[in-house]
N, C-alpha and C positions, 0 to 999 in steps of 0.2 A: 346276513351275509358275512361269511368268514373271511379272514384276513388273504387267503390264496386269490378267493374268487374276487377280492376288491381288486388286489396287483390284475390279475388277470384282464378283468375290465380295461383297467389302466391301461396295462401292454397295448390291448386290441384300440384304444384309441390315440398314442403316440404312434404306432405303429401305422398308423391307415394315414397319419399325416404326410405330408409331401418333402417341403422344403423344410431347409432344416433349421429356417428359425419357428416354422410350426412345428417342431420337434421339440426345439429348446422350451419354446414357451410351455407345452403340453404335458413336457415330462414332470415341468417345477409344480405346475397346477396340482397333478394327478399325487405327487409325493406328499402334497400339503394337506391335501384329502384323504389319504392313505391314511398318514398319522397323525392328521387333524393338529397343524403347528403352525404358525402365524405368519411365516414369509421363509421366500428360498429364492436359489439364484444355481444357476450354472456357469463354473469355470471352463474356460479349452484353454491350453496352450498356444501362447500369441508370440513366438522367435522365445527371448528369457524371460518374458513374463507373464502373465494371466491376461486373461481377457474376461470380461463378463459378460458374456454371448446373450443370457437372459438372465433379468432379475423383477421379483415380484417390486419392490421398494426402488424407486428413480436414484437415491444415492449412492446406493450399491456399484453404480454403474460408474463412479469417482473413487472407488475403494482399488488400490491395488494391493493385492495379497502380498504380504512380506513370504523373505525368503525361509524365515524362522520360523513363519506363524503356520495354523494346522489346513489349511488349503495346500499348501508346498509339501506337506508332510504325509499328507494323504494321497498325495499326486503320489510321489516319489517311492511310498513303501505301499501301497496299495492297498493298502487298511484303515478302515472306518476307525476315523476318531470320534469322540467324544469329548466336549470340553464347555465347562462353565463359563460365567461371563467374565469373570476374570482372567481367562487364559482365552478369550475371545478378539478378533479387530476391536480395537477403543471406539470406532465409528458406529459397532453395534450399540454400544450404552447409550448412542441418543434414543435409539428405538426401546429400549425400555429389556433387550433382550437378553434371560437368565441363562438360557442354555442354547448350545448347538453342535451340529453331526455334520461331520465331511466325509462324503461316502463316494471314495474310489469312483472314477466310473474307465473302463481299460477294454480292450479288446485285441484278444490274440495273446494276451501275457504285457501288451505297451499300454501304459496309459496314456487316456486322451484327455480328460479335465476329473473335473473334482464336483459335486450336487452338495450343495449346505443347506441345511434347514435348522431353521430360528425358532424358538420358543420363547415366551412373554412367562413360563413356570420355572421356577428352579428344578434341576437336577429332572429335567422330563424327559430324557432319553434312558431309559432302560434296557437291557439286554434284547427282548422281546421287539421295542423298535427297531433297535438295532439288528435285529438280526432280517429282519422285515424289507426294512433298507437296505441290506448289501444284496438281497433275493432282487429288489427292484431296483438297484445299481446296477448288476448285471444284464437285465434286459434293453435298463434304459438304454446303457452303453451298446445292445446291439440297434434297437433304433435309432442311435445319432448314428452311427455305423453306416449302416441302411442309407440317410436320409444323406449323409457326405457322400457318397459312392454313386447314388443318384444325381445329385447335384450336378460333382465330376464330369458323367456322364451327358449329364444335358449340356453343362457349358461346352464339353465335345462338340457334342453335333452343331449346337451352336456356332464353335468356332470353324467347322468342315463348312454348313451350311454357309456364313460369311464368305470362308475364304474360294468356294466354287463360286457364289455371286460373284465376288468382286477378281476372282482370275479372271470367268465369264468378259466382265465388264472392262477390262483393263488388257485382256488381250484382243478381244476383239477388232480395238480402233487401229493397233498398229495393222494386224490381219487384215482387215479391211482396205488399209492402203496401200499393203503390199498385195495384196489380188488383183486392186485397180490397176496399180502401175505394171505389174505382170499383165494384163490384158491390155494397154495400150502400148507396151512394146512389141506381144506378139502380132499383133495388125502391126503396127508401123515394119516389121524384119517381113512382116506377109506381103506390105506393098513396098518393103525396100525404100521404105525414106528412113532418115534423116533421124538419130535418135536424142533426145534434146537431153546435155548430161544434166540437167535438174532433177530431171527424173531417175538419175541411176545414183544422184546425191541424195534424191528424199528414199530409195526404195534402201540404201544403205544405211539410213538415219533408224527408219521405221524398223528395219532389221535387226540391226543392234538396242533396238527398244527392248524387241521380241527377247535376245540374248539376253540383256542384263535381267527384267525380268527373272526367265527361267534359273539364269545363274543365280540369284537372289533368294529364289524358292529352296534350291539343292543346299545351298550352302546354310539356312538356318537349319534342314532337314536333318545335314549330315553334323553340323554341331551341338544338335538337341542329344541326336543317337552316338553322340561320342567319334563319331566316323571319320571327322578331318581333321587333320595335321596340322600342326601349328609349331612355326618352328623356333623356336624361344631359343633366344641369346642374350648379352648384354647391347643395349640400345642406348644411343644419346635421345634425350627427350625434347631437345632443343631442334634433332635435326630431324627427327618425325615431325614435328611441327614443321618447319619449313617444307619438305616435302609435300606437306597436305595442303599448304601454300599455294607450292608448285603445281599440284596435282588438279585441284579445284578451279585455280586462275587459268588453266587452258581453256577451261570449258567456258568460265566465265570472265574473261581480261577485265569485264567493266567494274565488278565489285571490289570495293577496297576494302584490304584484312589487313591490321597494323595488332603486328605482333609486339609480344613487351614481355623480354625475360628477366623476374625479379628474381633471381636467384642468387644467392651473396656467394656462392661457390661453383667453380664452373663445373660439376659434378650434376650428372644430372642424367646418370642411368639407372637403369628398369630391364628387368629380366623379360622380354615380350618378345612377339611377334611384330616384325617392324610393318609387313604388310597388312596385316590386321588393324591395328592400330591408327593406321594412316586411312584406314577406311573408316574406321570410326570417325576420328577427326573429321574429314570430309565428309560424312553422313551429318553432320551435326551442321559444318560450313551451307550444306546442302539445302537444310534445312531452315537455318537461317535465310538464304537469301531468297528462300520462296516466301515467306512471311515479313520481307524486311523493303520499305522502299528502294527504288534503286541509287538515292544518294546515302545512306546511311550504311556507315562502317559498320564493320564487326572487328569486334576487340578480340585478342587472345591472348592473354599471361599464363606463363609459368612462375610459379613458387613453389617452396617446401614448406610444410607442417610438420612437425613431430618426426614421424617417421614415414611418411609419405610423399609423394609429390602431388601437387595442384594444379591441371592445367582447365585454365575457365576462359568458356567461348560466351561473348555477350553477346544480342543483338537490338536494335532499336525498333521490334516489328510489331505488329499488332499483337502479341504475348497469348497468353492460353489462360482460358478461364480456369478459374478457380476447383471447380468442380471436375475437370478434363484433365486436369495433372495425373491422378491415381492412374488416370487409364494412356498414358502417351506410353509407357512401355509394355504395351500388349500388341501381341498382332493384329496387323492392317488398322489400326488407327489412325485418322488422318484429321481428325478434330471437325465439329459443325461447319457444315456447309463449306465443304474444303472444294475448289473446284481444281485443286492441283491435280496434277494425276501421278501416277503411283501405287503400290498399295500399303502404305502405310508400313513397311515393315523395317526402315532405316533406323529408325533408335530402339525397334526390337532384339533385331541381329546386333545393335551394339552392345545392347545390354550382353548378350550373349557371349560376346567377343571380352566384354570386360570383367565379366563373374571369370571365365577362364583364367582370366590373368592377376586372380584374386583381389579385385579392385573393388572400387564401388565409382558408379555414376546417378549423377542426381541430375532433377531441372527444376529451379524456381520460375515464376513469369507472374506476371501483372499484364490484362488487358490493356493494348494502347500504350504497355508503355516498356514491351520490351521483353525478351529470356534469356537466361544465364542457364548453361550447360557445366554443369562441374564436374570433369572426371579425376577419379582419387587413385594413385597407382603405389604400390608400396619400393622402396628403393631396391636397390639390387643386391645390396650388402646385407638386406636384413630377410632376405628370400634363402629358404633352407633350397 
């Protein structure tokens, strides 16, 4: 079998794989076999640094490629190096390894990560590999292609399918009690008695369910697609805090928020949207007091860092597992066996509200023993 028809085979089985870590894994296998070399790994870009999506050797997967070294080099110019083990990661030398190839892998003219393959031979990469390699670089690079664009796609439907469940599930209960109460008021105006105002207080509760819902839906819709307005000025950061105070304590007078501003300067504006931001806050308030008993405060300080300001909401409630944090800024999450109702979309839309105002928001938590919400805003003065 010649060298076309081994890539060939190859192609035909990365390619009929699904998910795209049976891509990663299929492609390193099939390169090692190609040109019969003792270990490989596949890079992707992971924000500024590498990732190692797959790797034949477990330590590889503790290796971060320098910005100097030929993984970065081969991303960024898109040409197959070659390099001895001296001009190799130092971590390769425990493996005994003399030579290796970092072969591009791009699609569309961008690259996406970098495929290394190790040899136990000196100076084993010849022309002939090499050129072999950058023929099966470029395929491989259309089936990761492939197999992310699929993915994509499935976590789509996935997240369509979720979110009709759970509108289904979420709108239903209010609709259901506003049809009740519509049907025993039109009998009772039918025999002219007496309309009891509980019922025009729960059918106006349940109604405004329905509202903020749908308003809920529009408004992450229309800030995904760029579509709503956001009306950025200079803001005190002390007096959005007390507003969201204000704002939250109507609904709930019982829970107690003790605010505490450490800021050594009474300076303490943000380029933002003041309504925005107060919805954050209060999305956060929100969320605390559903997970928090009802004698236990929530704390809220402002401070500055560097160049930013710090405001952190803590609560004493039953905290978020460990494993649930990646996923609390995704849509409709509501964590294990949530019996709140909702659809989970309150610290999505913040997230949302806060990437716009060039921010960052975090949340650490410990089960049982409590969450801190940290959002990060940059000052006003150092906003272009």
């Amino acid at each position: 079998m010649n060298i076309l028809e081994k890539i060939y085979e190859s192609t035909l089985k990365f390619l009929a794989s699904s998910t795209p870590e049976e891509v990663y894994e299929r492609i390193v296998n099939e390169a090692i076999q190609v040109v019969n070399v003792d270990e490989g790994a596949i890079y992707l870009k992971d924000g500024d640094n590498f990732k190692a999506v797959y790797a034949t050797q477990p330590y590889v997967y503790n290796i971060t490629p320098r910005k100097s070294g030929n993984t970065n080099k081969a991303f960024l110019t898109r040409k197959t190096i070659i390099a001895n083990v001296n001009k190799s990661h130092p971590e390769l030398n425990k493996d005994k390894i003399k030579s290796s190839i970092f072969i591009p892998l791009s699609y569309e003219s961008k690259s996406i990560g970098v495929l290394t393959l190790d040899s136990k031979k000196k100076e084993y990469f010849d022309k002939k590999k090499k050129n072999t390699l950058i023929l099966f670089g470029s395929l491989a690079s259309l089936a990761i292609k492939k197999a992310q664009l699929y993915n994509e796609v499935k976590q789509a439907a996935d997240v369509r399918d979720l979110f009709i469940s759970l509108a289904a599930h979420e709108l239903r209960t209010p609709l259901t009690s506003v049809n009740g109460y519509i049907q025993l008021l039109k009998t009772r105006i039918k025999n002219r008695k007496k309309i009891p105002s509980k019922w025009v207080m729960e059918l106006e509760m349940e109604s405004n369910r329905l509202k903020q819902l749908v308003e809920e839906f529009l408004e992450i819709n229309s800030i995904r697609t760029g579509k709503i307005q956001f009306d950025f000025k200079e803001a005190s950061l002390s007096k959005i805090i007390k507003r969201s105070i204000s704002v939250f304590g109507f609904n709930k007078p019982e829970r107690k928020i003790v605010f505490k501003n450490k800021l050594n300067s009474p300076k303490d504006t943000v380029i933002g949207d003041q309504n925005k931001l107060t919805q954050v806050i209060v999305n956060v308030f929100e969320n605390a007091d559903k997970y928090s008993y009802p004698d236990k405060k929530i704390l809220i300080t402002l401070e500055s860092k560097d160049s930013s300001y710090m405001i952190n909401i803590a609560d004493r409630g039953r905290g978020i597992a460990k494993e649930d944090l990646p996923k609390i800024f995704k849509g409709f999450y509501k964590g294990k066996d949530s019996l709140h109702e909702g659809m989970g979309l309150g610290l999505y839309l913040s997230k949302l509200i806060i990437d716009r105002h060039n921010g960052i928001i975090n949340i650490s938590s410990k089960l049982n023993e409590g969450t801190k919400v940290v959002v990060v805003l940059p000052r006003s003065e150092l906003i272009n």
